[in-house]
N, C-alpha and C positions, 0 to 999 in steps of 0.2 A: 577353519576354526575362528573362534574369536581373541581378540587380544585388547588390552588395553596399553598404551605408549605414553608413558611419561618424560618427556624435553624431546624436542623436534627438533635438534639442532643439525649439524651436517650428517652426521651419519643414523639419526633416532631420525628425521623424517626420511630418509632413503632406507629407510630397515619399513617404513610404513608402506612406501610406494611398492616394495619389491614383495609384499605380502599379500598387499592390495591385487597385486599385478596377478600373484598365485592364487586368489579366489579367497581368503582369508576378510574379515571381519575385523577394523580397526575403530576401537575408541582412542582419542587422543586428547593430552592435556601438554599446557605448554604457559609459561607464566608471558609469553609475548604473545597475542592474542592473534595475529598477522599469522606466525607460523601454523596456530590451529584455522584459521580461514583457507589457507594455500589448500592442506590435507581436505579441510572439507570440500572445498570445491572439487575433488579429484574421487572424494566416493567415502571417507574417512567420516565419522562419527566425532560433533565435538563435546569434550568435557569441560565444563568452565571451573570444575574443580576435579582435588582429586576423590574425592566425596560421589561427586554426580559420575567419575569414570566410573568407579566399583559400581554404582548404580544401575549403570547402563550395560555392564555384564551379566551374564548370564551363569550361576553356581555351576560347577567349580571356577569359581576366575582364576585368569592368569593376567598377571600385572606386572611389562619391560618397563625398567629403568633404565634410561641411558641419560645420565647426567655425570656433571665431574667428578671426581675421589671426592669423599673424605663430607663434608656440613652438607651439602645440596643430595649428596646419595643418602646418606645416614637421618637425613630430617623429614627425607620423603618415604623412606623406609615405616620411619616410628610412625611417621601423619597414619599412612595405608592399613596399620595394626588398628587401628581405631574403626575403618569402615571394613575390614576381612573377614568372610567368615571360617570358621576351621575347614580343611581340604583347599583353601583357597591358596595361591603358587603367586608369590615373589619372587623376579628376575631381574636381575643385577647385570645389564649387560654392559657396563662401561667398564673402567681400569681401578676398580676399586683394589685396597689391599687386601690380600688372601687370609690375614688373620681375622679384620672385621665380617670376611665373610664369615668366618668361623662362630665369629662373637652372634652374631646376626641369625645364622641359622637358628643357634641353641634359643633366643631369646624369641624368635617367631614360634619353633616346636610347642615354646611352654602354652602358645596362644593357639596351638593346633594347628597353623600354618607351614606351609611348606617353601622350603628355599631354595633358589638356582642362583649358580655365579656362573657368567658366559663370559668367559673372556675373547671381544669378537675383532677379529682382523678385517680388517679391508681399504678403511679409509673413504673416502668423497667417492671413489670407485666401482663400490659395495653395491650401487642399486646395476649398476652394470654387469660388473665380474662378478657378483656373488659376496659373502663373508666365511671368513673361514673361522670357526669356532670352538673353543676349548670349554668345554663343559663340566662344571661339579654342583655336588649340590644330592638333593633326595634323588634317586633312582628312579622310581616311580612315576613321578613325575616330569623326571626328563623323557620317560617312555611316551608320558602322555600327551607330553609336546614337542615329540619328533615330526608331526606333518610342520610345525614352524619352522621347526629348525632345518629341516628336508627341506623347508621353498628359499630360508633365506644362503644356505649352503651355495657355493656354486656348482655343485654337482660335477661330476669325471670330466667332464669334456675331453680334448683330446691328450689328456696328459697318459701316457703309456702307463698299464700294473706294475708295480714293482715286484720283481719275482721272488717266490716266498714267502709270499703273505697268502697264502692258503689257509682258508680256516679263521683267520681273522679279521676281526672287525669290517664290515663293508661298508659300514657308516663312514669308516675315516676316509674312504677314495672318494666320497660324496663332499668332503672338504669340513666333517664336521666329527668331535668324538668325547664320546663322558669319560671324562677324567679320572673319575673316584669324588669321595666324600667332600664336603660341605670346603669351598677354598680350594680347591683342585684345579677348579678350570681357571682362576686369576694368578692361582702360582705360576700354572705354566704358560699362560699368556704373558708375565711378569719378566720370565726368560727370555721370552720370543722374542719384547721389547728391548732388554738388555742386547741380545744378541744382535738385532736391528741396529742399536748404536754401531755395536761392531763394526757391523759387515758397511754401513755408512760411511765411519770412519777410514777405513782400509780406503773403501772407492778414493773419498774426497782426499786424500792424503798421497794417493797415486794420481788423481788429475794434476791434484797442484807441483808435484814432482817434472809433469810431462807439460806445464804450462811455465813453470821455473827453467826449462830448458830455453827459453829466448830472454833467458833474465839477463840485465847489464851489467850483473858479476862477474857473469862468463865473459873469454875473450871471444872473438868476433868469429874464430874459427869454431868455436865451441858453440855458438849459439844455434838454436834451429828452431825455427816458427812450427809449432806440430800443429795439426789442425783435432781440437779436440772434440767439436760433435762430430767427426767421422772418425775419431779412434771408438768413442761411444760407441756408434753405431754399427763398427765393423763386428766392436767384439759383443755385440748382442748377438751374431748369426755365427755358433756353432763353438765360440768361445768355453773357454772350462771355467770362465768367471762372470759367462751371462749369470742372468736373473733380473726379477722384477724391478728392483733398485738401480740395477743399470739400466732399465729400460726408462723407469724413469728419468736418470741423469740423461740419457739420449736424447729424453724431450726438454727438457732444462736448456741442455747447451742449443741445442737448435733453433729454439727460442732467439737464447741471448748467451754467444760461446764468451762473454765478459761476465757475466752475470751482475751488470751494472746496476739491478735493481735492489739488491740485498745489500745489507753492509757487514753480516757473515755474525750475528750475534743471535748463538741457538740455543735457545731452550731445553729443558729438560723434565720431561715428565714424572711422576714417581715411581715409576716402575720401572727404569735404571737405577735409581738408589737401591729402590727393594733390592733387585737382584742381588749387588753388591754386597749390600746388609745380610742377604737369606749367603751368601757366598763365605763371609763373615761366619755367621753362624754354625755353618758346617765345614770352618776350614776348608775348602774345597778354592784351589788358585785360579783368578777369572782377573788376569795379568790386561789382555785385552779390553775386557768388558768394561774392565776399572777403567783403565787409560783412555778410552774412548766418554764414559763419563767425564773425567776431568777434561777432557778438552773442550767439553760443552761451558766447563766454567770460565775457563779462561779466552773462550772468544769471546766474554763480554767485557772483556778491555784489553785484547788486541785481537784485532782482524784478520783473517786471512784469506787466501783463493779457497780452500778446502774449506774452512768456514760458511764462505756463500755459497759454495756447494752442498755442503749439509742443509739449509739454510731450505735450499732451492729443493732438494727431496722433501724436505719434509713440507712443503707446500704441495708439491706434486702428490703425494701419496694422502696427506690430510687434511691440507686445506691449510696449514698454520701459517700465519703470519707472524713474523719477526715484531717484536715490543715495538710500539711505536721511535721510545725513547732512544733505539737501537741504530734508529734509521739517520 
């Protein structure tokens, strides 16, 4: 199929390559001209605007967004209503809120256009492992761009059926699945992230516990050196607390079991708030989710082991770097 890809940043130019990779047709636009050169060179089609991408498609277009929340997604939204024609398909694949998706649908329909929100997992990883995808948006047209969404999926590999899922969905063990109506797929990518603080928090808050144990608080009988990339490591192989996040802490500590490069002041994206807020709004108690947000604020003026631990996944898994100002 063909696509057009709006921002080539970490994970918008490995959503091109791994399309590319699948036989697929990429136009591309990117306001740094470098990251449209790299794609061209590699078989990618370039757009020097977002005027000449629509151009360069073929009716019915389909045009990914991957840019940040909130001015940069919602101005390249409105730009694209100017060159679409009706049946033409806008795709929101970044972390936008589930309610502008909403706003956003209704105001493309009036234009005869069609709208997808993907809320897409995977991180710097994605042209490797695949992305795993939460989908909303018109139906229809998710149908009609399931060969995209099929190549950028990571597909079954050897993850075993879950039993009992007879009859349902096959799409979802291919690592990808439509949500429901227009803001579906960003709400519950929205929790995903929420729930990622979580299960972050838990980790870094248990290393720093098993790294506090050679603290100078203790008396000397008390103290014991634990060696923490092979606790990491042990308990990825068979543990009831593996997963991805500890595989990534595995590669953190092994790296650097001090993590002397961070200074433990992390970030927080808007899709922790959300959560909390959409948590808010339906009374519904997320005691954890919350608590793990707030500690993202309060590491930016006190530091801690667990701090650069958070700090250190989320570079592993996304690429992010700590505020300069941080360091």
């Amino acid at each position: 199929m063909q696509l057009g890809v709006i921002g080539l940043g970490r994970m918008g130019s490995n959503i091109v390559r791994r399309l590319m990779k699948a036989g697929h047709d990429c136009v591309v636009f990117d306001r740094a001209p470098g990251a449209i050169n790299a794609l061209v060179a590699e078989g990618a089609v370039a757009g020097s605007s977002l005027e000449l991408v629509v151009r360069a498609l073929t009716p019915p277009r389909a045009v990914w967004i991957m840019l940040p929340a909130g001015s940069p997604t919602e101005e390249t939204v409105v730009e694209l209503t100017n060159y679409l024609s009706p049946g033409d398909i806008v795709i929101d694949g970044g972390n936008s809120f589930y309610k502008d998706d909403i706003r956003r649908s209704s105001m493309l329909l009036e234009k005869g256009l069609r709208y997808i929100d993907v809320g897409t997992s995977g991180g710097v990883w994605g042209l490797e492992r695949g992305y795993c995808m939460m989908i909303g948006g018109d139906k229809r047209a998710v149908d009609l761009l399931d060969p995209i969404f099929a190549s950028l999926a990571p597909g079954r590999g050897s993850i075993e059926a879950t039993p009992g899922r007879d009859g349902r969905d096959p799409r979802v063990e291919q690592g990808y699945l439509y949500c429901g109506q227009s803001g579906a797929g960003h709400f519950v990518k929205m929790v995903h992230n929420g729930i990622e603080y979580g299960l972050m928090q838990a980790y870094a808050e248990g290393f720093d516990i098993l790294k506090g144990k050679d603290s100078p608080v203790l008396s000397a009988d008390e103290r014991i050196g634990l060696p923490l990339a092979d606790i990491a490591e042990v308990w990825r192989r068979g543990s009831v607390i593996s997963s991805w996040l500890l595989d990534l802490t595995a590669i953190a500590l092994a790296r650097d079991e001090h993590l002397s490069e961070f200074a433990g002041s992390v970030a927080d994206s808007g899709e922790g708030r959300w959560t909390i807020e959409a948590a808010i709004e339906e009374a519904v108690p997320a005691t954890a989710l919350a608590a793990a947000l707030f500690e993202r604020f309060r590491s930016r003026e006190t530091h801690s082991f667990s701090n650069k631990l958070l700090s250190a996944m989320r570079r592993e898994f996304g690429g992010h770097a700590e505020a300069p100002e941080s360091r």
